[in-house]
Structures are given as structure tokens and as C-alpha cells.
C-alpha positions in Angstrom: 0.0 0.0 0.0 1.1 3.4 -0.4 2.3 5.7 2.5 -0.3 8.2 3.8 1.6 11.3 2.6 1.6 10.2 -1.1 -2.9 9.3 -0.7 -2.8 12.9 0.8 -0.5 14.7 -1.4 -2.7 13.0 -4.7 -6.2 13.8 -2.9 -5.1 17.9 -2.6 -3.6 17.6 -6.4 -7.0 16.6 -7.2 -8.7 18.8 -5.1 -7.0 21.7 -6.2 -7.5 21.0 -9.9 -11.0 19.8 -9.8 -11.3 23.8 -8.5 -9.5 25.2 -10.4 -11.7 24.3 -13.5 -14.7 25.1 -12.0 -14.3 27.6 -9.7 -15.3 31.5 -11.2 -14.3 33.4 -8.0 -10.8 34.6 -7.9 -10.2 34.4 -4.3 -11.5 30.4 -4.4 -8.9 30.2 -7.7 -6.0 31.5 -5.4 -7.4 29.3 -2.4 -7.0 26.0 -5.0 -4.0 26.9 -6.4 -2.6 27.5 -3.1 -3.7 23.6 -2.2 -2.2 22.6 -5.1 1.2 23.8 -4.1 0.9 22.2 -0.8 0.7 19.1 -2.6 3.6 20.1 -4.5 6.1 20.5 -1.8 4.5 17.1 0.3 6.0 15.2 -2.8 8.9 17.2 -3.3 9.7 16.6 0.3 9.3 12.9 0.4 10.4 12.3 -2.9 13.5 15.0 -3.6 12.1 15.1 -6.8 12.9 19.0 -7.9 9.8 21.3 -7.2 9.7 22.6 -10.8 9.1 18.9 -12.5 6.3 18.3 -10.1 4.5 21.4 -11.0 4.4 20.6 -14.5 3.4 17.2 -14.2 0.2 18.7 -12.1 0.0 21.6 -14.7 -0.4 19.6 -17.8 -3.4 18.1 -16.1 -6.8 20.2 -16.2 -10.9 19.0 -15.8 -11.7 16.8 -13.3 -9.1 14.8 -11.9 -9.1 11.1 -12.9 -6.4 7.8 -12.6 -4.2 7.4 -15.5 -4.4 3.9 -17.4 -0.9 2.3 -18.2 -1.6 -0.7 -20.4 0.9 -3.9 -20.6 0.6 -6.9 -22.9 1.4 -10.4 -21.8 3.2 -12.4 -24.4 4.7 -15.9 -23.6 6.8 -17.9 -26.0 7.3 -21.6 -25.4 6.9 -21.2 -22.0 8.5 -17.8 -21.7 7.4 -14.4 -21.4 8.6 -11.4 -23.4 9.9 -8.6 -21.8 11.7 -5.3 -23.5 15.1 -3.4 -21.8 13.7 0.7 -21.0 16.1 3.3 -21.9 15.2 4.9 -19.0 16.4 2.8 -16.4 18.0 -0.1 -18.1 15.7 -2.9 -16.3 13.2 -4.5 -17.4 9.2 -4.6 -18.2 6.6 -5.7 -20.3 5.7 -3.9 -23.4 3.4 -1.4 -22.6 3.0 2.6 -22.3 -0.4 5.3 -21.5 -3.4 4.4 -23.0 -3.8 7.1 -26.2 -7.5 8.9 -26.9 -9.2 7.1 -29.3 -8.0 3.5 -29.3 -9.0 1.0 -27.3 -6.9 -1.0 -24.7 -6.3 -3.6 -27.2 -5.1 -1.7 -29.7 -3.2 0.1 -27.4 -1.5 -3.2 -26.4 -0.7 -4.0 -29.9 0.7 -0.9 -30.7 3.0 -0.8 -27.7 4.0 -3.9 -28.8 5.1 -3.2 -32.2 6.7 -0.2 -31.3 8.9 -1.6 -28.5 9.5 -5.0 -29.6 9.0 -5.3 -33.6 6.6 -7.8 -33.2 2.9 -7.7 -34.7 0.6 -9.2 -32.3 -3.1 -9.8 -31.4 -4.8 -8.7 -28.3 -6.6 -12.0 -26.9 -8.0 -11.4 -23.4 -7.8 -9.2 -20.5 -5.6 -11.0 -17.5 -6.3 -8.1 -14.6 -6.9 -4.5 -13.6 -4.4 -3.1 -10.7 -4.6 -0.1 -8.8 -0.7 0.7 -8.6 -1.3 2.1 -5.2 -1.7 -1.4 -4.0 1.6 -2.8 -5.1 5.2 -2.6 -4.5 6.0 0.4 -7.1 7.8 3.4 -6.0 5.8 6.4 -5.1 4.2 8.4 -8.3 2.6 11.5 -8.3 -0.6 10.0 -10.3 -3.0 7.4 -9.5 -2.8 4.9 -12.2 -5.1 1.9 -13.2 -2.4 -1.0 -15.0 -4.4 -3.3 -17.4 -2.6 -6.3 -18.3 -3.9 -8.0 -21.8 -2.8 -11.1 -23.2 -1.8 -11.1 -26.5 -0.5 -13.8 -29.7 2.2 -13.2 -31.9 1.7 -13.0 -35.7 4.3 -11.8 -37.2 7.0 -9.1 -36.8 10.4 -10.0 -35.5 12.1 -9.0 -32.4 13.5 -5.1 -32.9 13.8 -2.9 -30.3 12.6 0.8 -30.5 12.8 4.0 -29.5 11.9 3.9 -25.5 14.0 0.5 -26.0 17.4 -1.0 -26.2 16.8 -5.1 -26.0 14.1 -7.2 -26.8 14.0 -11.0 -25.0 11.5 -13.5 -24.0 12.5 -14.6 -19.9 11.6 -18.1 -18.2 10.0 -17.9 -14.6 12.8 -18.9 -12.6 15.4 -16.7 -15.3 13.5 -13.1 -14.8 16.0 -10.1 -15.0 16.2 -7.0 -13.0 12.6 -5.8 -13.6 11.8 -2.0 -13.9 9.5 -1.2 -10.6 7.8 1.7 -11.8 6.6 -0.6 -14.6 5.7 -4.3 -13.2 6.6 -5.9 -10.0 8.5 -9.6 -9.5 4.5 -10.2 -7.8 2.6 -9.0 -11.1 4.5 -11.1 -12.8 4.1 -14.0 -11.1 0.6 -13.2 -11.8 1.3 -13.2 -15.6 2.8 -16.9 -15.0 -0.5 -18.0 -13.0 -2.3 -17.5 -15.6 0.1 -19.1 -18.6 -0.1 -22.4 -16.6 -4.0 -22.0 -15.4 -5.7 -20.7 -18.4 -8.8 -20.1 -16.4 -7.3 -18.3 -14.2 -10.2 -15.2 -13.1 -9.5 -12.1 -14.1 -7.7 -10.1 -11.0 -8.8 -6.5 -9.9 -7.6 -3.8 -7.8 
């Protein structure tokens, strides 16, 4: 679970823009924009992330506030699952990205897909919802819904792209150093459950 401060810090960001978009009186527009700087400095505080960077992330945001939907297709290989090497940190995760306006979660899945592994696949079925706040990432300034969908190869070869530097597929007991703010070592355990246990319900939350 998340620590207080972080459930506090996302409630005032939300707070704070939700009035901000709907509030006409300029002394309620100062009061929200002064909540929204508290929030600021709680995560610049706990996170020594530079003040300036979390401001814009909260700035780029505007209408009512809402959790962000990362998307991240499961792909196993004779018994193996792919996984793709960020730039960002060098470890690893499973294709993926934000969901885009106008395509479905599928299609998001597929195009995440192509662009960071070269390969063309087909979205097949819908393996579980998370809340990230309820796993073992690292603190993030938004609240974010991860869907994980299944999907089959069809072509394509393995290529890595631009967010990418190395494409593999990884057994269960071989995993490499996974990228947290991505997947955890538990969500992917998950991903395994349900390659061995087709039936396996669909998980949420």
C-alpha cells in the first residue's frame, strides 16, 4: 500500500484541480491553487524530486481529476514471457506505455508492442486490472489503473525501439532486473499463474 503522505498529497492535487476548472471566483482560484502547491512540496519533500518537474506534471493536467491507465501486454513464448530493456532505467518490463485517446486498450496493447518489440501481435483477453497504489511500485505523483492483456504473436520479429534498447523472452525462474515503476517480481508472477492456469479469473484492484 502506499504511505499516507503520497494518498494525501494525490487527494489535494486533485482537489485543487478539480477547483480550479470550475471555480469562477478569484479568491476560491487563489485558495485552490494554493492547495495545489501544498501538494507540490509534500511530494517534493518525500520524494527530492525537484519542485519545478512536479509542477508541470500537475500543470499539464486540467478538468476533473481522474487515474491514468498504463496498459501492458502479456506475451509468452514456449513457455517464456517477453519482456523489452527501458532506456530509461536499463531494467526491465513488459511492453506497454499510457493508454492514447481514441483506441481501445487492445489496440493500445498491440501498438506498444510493435513499437517496442517489432513484433505484430493480437490482443486476446484481459488478465487483470491493478490499482498501482496497491503494489510494490515506487511512489508516483498519479494514480494509475495497470491493465494487463494477453496477446499472440503473428508476425514481426524481435527489434527494439525507441523507449527500447533489448528485446527477450525470460523463463520464470530466469526473470532479469525488472523496472518497478513498470511491473513488479508479484505482477508477474501473476502473468505466469495465468500461462499455466488458463482459467485463471480475471484479478482486480
Amino acid at each position: 500500500m502506499e504511505p499516507k503522505w503520497l494518498e494525501w498529497a494525490k487527494q489535494l492535487q486533485a482537489i485543487s484541480q478539480a477547483g480550479l476548472t470550475y471555480s469562477k471566483d478569484v479568491y476560491d482560484l487563489e485558495r485552490f491553487e494554493l492547495i495545489r502547491e501544498m501538494s507540490v512540496e509534500m511530494l517534493s519533500q518525500h520524494t527530492e524530486m525537484d519542485k519545478g518537474v512536479i509542477r508541470d506534471l500537475f500543470a499539464n493536467e486540467t478538468g476533473y481529476a481522474t487515474p491514468k491507465v498504463d496498459i501492458r501486454a502479456v506475451i509468452f513464448k514456449d513457455n517464456k514471457l517477453l519482456m523489452v530493456r527501458e532506456t530509461t532505467d536499463g531494467d526491465w518490463s513488459l511492453p506497454g506505455g499510457w493508454g492514447d485517446i481514441g483506441l481501445t486498450p487492445g489496440e493500445v496493447a498491440v501498438k506498444e508492442v510493435k513499437e517496442e518489440s517489432g513484433f505484430n501481435v493480437k490482443a486476446m483477453k484481459l488478465i487483470g486490472v491493478l490499482d498501482k497504489k496497491c503494489h510494490p511500485h515506487p511512489p508516483s505523483p498519479y494514480h494509475v489503473y495497470k491493465m494487463f492483456i494477453q496477446c499472440e504473436i503473428v508476425g514481426g520479429k524481435a527489434e527494439a525501439g525507441t523507449e527500447t534498447s533489448a528485446v527477450e523472452f525470460f523463463a520464470e525462474d530466469e526473470l532479469p532486473p525488472l523496472s518497478v515503476e513498470r511491473n513488479t517480481e508479484s505482477q508477474i508472477q501473476m502473468m505466469f499463474r495465468h500461462l499455466h492456469n488458463p482459467g485463471e479469473i480475471v484479478f482486480f484492484d
